[in-house]
Backbone as CSV, one residue per row, in Angstrom:
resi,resn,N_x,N_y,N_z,CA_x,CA_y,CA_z,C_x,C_y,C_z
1,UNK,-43.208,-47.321,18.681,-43.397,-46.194,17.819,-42.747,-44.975,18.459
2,UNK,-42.374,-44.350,18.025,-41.390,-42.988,17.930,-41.839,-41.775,18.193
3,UNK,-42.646,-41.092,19.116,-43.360,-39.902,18.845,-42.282,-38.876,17.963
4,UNK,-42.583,-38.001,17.099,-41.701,-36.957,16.665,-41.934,-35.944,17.322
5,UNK,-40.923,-34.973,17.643,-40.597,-34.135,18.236,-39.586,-32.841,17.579
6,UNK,-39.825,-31.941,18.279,-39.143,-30.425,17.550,-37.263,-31.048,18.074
7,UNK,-36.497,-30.940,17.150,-35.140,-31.591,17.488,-34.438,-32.990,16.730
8,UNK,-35.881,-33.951,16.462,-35.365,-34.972,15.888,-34.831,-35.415,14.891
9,UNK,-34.731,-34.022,13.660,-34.512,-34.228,12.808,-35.333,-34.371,11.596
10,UNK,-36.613,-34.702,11.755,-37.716,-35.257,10.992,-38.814,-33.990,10.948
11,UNK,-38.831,-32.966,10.169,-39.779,-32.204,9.331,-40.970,-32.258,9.817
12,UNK,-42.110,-31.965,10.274,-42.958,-32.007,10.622,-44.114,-30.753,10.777
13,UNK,-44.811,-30.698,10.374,-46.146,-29.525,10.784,-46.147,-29.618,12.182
14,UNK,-46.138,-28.293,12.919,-46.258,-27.094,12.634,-44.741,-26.358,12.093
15,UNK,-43.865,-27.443,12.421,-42.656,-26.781,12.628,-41.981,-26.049,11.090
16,UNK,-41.356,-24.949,11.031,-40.762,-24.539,10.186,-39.502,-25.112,9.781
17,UNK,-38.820,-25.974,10.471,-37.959,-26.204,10.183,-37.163,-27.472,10.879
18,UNK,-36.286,-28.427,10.804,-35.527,-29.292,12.119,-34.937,-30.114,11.690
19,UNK,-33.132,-29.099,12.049,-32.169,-29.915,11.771,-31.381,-30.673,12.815
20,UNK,-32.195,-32.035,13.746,-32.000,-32.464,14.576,-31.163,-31.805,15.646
21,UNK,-29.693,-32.387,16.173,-28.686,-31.478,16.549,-28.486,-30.585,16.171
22,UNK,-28.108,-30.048,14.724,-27.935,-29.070,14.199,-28.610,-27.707,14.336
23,UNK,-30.015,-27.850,15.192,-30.496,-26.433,15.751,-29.919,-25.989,16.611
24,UNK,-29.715,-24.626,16.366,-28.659,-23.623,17.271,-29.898,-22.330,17.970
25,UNK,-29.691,-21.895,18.727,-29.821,-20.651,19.136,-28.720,-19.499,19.409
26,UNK,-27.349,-19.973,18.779,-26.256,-18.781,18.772,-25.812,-19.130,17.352
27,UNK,-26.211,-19.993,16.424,-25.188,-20.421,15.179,-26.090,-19.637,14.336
28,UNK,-25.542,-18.469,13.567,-26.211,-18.040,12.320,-27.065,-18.695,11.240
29,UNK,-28.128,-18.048,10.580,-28.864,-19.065,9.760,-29.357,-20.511,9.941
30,UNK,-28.900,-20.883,11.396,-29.489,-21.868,11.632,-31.086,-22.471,11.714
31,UNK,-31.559,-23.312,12.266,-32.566,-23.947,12.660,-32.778,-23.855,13.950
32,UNK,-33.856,-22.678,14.083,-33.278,-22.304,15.635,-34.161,-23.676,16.602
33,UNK,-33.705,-23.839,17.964,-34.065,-25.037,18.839,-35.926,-25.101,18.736
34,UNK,-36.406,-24.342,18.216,-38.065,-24.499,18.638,-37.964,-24.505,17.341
35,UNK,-37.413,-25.333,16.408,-37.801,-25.479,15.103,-38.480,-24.061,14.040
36,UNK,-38.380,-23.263,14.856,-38.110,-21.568,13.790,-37.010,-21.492,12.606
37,UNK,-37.505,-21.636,11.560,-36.102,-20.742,10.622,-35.714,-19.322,11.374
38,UNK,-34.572,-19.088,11.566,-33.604,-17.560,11.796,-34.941,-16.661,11.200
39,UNK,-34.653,-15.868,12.171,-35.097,-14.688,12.148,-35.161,-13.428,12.698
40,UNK,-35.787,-12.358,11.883,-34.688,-10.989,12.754,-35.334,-10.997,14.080
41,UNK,-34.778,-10.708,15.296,-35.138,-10.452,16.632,-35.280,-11.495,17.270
42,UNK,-34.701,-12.751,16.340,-33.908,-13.917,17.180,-32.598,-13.548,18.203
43,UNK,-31.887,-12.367,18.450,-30.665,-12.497,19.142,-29.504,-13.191,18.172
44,UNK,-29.607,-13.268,17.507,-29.008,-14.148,16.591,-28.332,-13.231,15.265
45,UNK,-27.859,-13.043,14.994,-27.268,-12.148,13.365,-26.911,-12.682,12.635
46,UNK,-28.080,-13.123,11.840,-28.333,-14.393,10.541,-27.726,-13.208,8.886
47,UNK,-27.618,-13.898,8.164,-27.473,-13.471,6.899,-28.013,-12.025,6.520
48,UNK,-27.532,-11.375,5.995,-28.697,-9.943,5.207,-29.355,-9.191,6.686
49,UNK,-28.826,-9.126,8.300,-29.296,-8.668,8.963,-27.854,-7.936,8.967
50,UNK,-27.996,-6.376,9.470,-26.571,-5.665,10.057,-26.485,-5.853,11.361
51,UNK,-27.492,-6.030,12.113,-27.484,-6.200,13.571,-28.818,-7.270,13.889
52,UNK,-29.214,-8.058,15.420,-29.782,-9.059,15.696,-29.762,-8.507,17.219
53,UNK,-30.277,-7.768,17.888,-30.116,-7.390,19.469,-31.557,-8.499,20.238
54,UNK,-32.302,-8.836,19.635,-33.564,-9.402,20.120,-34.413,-9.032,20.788
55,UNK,-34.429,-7.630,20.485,-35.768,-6.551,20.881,-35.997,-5.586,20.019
56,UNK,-37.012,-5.140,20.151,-37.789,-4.186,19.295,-37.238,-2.601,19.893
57,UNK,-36.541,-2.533,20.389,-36.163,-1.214,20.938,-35.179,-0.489,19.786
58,UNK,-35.848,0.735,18.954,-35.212,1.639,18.116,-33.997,2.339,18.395
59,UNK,-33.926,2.644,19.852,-32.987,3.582,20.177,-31.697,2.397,21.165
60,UNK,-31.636,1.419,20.734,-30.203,0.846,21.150,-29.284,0.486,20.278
61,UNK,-29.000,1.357,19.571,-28.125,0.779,18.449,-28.437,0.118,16.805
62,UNK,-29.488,-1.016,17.947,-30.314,-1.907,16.010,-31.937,-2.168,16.335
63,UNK,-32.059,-1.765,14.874,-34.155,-1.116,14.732,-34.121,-2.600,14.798
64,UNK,-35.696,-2.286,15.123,-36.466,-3.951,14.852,-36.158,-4.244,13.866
65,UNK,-36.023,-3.789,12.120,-35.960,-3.985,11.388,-34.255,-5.096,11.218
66,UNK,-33.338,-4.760,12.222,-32.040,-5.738,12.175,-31.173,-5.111,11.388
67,UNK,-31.460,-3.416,11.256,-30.418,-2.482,10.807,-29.803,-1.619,11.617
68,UNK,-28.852,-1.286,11.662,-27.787,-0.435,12.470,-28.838,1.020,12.593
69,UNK,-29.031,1.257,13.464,-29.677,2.683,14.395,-28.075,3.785,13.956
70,UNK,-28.465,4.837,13.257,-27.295,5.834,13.007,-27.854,7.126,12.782
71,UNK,-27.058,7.993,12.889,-27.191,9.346,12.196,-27.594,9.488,10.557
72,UNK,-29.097,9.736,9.990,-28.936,10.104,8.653,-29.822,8.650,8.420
73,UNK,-30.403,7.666,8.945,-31.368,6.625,8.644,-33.318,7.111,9.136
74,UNK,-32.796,8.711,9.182,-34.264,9.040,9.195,-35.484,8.829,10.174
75,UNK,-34.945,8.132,11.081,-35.466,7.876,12.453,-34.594,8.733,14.061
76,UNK,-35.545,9.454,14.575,-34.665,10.360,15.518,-34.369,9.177,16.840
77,UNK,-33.131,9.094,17.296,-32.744,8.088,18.261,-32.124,9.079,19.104
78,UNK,-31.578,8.608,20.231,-31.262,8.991,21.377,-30.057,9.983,21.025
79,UNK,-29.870,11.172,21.483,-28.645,11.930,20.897,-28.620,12.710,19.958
80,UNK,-30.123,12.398,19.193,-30.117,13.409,17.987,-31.146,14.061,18.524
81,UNK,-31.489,15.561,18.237,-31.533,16.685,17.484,-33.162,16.306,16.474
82,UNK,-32.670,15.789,15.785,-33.337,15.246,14.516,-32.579,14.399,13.540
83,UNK,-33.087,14.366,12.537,-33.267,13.343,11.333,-34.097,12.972,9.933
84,UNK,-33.685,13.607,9.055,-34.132,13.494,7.652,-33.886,12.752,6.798
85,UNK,-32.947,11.842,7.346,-32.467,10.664,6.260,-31.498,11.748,5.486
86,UNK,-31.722,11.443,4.143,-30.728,11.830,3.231,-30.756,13.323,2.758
87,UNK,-31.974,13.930,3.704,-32.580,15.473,3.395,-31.305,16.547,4.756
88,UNK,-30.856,15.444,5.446,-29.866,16.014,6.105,-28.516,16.900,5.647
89,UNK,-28.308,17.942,5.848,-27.430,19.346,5.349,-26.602,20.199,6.148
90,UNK,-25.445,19.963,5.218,-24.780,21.190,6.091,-24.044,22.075,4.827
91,UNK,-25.160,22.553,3.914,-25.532,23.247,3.039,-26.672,24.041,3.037
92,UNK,-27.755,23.562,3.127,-29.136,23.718,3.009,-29.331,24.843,4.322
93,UNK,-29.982,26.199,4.570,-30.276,26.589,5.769,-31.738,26.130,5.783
94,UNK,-31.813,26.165,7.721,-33.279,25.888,8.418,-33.710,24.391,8.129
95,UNK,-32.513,23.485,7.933,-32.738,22.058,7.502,-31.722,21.272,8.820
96,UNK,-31.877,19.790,9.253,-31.301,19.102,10.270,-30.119,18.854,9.090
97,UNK,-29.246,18.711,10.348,-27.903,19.115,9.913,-27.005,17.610,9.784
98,UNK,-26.352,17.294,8.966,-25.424,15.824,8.625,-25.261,15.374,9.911
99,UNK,-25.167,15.762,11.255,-24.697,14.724,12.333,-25.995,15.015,13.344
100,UNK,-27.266,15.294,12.564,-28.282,15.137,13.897,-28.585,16.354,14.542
101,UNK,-28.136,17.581,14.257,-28.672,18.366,15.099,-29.489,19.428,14.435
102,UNK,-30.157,19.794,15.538,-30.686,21.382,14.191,-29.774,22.460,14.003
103,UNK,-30.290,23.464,12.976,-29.233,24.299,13.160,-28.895,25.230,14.210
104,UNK,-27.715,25.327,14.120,-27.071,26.404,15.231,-25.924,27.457,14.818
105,UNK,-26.126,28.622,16.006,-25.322,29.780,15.422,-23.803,29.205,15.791
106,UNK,-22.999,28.982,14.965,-22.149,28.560,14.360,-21.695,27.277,13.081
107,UNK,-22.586,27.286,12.766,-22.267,26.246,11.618,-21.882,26.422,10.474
108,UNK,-21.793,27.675,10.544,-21.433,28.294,8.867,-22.871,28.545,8.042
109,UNK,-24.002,28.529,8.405,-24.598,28.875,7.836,-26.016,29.713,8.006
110,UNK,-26.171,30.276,7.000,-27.126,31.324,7.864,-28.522,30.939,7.834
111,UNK,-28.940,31.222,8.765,-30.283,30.221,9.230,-30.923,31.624,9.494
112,UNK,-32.756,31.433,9.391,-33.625,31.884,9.710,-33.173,32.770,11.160
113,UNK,-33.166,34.110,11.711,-32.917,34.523,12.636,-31.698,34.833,12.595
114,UNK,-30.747,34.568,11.710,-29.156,34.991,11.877,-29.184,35.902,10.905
115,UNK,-28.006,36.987,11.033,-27.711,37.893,9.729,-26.400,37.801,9.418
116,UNK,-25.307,36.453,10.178,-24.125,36.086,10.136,-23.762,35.537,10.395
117,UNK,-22.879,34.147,10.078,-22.469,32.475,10.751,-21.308,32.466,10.153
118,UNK,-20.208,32.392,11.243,-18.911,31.902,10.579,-18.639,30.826,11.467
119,UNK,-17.761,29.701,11.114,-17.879,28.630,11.836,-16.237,29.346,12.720
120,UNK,-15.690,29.673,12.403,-14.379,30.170,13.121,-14.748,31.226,13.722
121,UNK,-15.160,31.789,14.415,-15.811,33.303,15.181,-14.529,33.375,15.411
122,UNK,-14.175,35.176,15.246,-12.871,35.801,15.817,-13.436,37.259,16.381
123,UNK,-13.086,37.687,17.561,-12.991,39.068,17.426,-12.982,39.634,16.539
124,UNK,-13.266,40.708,15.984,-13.487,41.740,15.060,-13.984,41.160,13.515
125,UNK,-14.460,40.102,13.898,-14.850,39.434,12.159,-16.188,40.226,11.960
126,UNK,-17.002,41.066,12.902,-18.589,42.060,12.338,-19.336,40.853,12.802
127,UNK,-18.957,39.386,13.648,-20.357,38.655,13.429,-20.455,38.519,15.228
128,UNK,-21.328,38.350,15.907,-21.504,38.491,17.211,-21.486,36.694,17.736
129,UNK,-21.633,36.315,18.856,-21.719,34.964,18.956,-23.192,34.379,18.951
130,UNK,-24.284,35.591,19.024,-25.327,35.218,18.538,-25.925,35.148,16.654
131,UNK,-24.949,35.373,15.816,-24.988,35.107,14.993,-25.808,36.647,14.576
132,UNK,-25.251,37.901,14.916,-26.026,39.023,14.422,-24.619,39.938,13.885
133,UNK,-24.754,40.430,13.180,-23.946,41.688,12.616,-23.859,42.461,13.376
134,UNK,-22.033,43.120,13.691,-21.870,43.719,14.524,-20.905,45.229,13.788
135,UNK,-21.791,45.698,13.641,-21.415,47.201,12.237,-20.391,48.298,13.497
136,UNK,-19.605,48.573,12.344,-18.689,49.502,13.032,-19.438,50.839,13.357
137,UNK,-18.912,51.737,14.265,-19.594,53.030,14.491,-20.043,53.634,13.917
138,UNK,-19.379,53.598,12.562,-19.763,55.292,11.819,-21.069,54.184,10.550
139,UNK,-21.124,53.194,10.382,-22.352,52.360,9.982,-23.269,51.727,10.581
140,UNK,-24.679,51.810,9.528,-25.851,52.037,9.790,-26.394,50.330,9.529
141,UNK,-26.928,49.678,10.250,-27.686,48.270,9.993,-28.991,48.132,9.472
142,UNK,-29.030,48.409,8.039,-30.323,47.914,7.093,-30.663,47.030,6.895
143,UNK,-31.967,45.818,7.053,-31.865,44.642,6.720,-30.714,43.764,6.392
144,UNK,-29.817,43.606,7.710,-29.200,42.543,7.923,-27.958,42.962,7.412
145,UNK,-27.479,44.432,6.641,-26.729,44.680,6.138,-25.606,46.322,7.052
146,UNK,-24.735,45.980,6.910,-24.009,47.232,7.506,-23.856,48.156,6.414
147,UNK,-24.128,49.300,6.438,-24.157,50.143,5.160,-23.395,51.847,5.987
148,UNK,-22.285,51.970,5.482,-22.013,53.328,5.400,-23.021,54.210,4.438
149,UNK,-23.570,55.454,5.551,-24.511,56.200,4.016,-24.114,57.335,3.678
150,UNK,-23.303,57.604,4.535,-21.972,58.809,4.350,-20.760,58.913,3.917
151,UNK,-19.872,59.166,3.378,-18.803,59.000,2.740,-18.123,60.402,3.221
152,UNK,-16.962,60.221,3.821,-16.373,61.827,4.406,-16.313,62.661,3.106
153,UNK,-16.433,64.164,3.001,-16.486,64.903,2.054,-14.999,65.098,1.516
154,UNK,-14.394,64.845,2.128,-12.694,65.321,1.286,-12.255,63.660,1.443
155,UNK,-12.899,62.526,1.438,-12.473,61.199,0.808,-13.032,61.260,-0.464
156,UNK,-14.277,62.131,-1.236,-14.828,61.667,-2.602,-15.409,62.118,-2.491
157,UNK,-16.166,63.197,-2.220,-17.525,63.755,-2.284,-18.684,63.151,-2.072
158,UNK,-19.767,63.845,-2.061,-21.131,63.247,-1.818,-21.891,62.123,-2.749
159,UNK,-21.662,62.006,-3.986,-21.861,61.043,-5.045,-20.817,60.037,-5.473
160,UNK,-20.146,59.620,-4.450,-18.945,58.605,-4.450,-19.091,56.993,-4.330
161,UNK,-18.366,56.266,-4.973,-18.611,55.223,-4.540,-17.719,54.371,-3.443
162,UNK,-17.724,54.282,-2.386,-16.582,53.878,-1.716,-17.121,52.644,-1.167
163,UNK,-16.140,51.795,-1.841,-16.539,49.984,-1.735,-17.840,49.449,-2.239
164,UNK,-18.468,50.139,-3.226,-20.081,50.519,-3.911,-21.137,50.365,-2.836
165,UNK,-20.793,51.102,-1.318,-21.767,51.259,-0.479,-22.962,52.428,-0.837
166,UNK,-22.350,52.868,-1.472,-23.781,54.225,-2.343,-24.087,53.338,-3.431
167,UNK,-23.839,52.668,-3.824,-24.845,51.790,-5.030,-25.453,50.698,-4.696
168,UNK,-24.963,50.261,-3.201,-26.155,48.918,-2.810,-27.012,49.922,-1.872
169,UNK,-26.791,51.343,-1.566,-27.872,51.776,-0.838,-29.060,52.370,-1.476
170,UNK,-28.223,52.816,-2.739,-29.297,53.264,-3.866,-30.281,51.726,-4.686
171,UNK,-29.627,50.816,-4.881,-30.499,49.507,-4.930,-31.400,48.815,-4.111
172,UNK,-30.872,49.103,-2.528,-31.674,49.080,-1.730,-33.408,50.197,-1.283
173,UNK,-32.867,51.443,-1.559,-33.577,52.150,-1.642,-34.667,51.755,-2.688
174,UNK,-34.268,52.091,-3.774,-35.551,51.620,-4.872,-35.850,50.209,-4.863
175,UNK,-35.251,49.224,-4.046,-35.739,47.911,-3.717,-37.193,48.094,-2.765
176,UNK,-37.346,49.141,-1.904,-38.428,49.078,-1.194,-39.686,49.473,-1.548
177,UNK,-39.294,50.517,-2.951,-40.547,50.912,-4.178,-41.148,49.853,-5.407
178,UNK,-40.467,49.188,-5.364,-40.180,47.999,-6.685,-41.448,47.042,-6.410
């Protein structure tokens, strides 16, 4: 009589599975050698898995789950910053940003604490490298804004509009009564 065994070919309880020779421990979708059907965190990268590393470790590349570890899958891994999945922006201010990081003064956008973000900073562009407005001499810094409130008297007189800096100061003004 024949004892059966995991390998022989012959089906048996407990085993899940046994395709005699044909069990692999490197051949995809196989029948793995301890009579296991494939499975994720076999080491193995069976069908419908993107990755197979054979550990549970999130931050090497592939989740337990047997999906590729990336920027923008909503789980923070090694290198990022953060991670929102698909809530990730480089639109949105005070939101984690398309490649993982939070925001920062230069990204082009103006975030909580900035009153100016250009992603090209130049000398004389008015924006500082801390991301603050940098108003010329003869202007005044109102909420985040550079405002001339003077207008020279022989450029236009006192009720002038020059570049409509007397009409966003007058909007501003009755903005603080409103």
């Amino acid at each position: 009589m024949v004892v059966p065994y995991c390998g022989d070919g012959e089906f048996q309880e407990p085993e899940q599975c046994d395709a005699g020779e044909g069990n692999s421990n490197v051949e995809p979708d196989a029948c793995r050698t301890n009579c296991r059907e494939a499975y994720c965190g076999d080491g193995v990268q069976d069908s419908g898995e993107a990755c197979d590393d054979g550990n549970a470790n999130e931050y090497d590349g592939c989740t337990w789950a047997c999906e590729l570890s990336m920027c923008g899958n909503g789980v923070i891994e090694p290198l990022e910053e953060c991670d929102i999945g698909d809530a990730n922006s480089n639109t949105e201010p005070n939101t984690c940003r398309a490649v993982c990081r939070k925001p920062w003064c230069g990204d082009g956008i103006i975030d909580a604490g900035e009153e100016c973000d250009f992603v090209q900073r130049a000398n004389g562009d008015g924006c500082s490298n801390e991301c603050q407005l940098l108003c010329p001499p003869e202007a005044t810094k109102i909420q985040g804004r550079c405002l001339i409130l003077k207008a020279a008297a022989e450029e236009c007189g006192i009720f002038c509009t020059v570049g409509n800096v007397w009409e966003g100061f007058v909007d501003w003004l009755f903005g603080l009564f409103a």
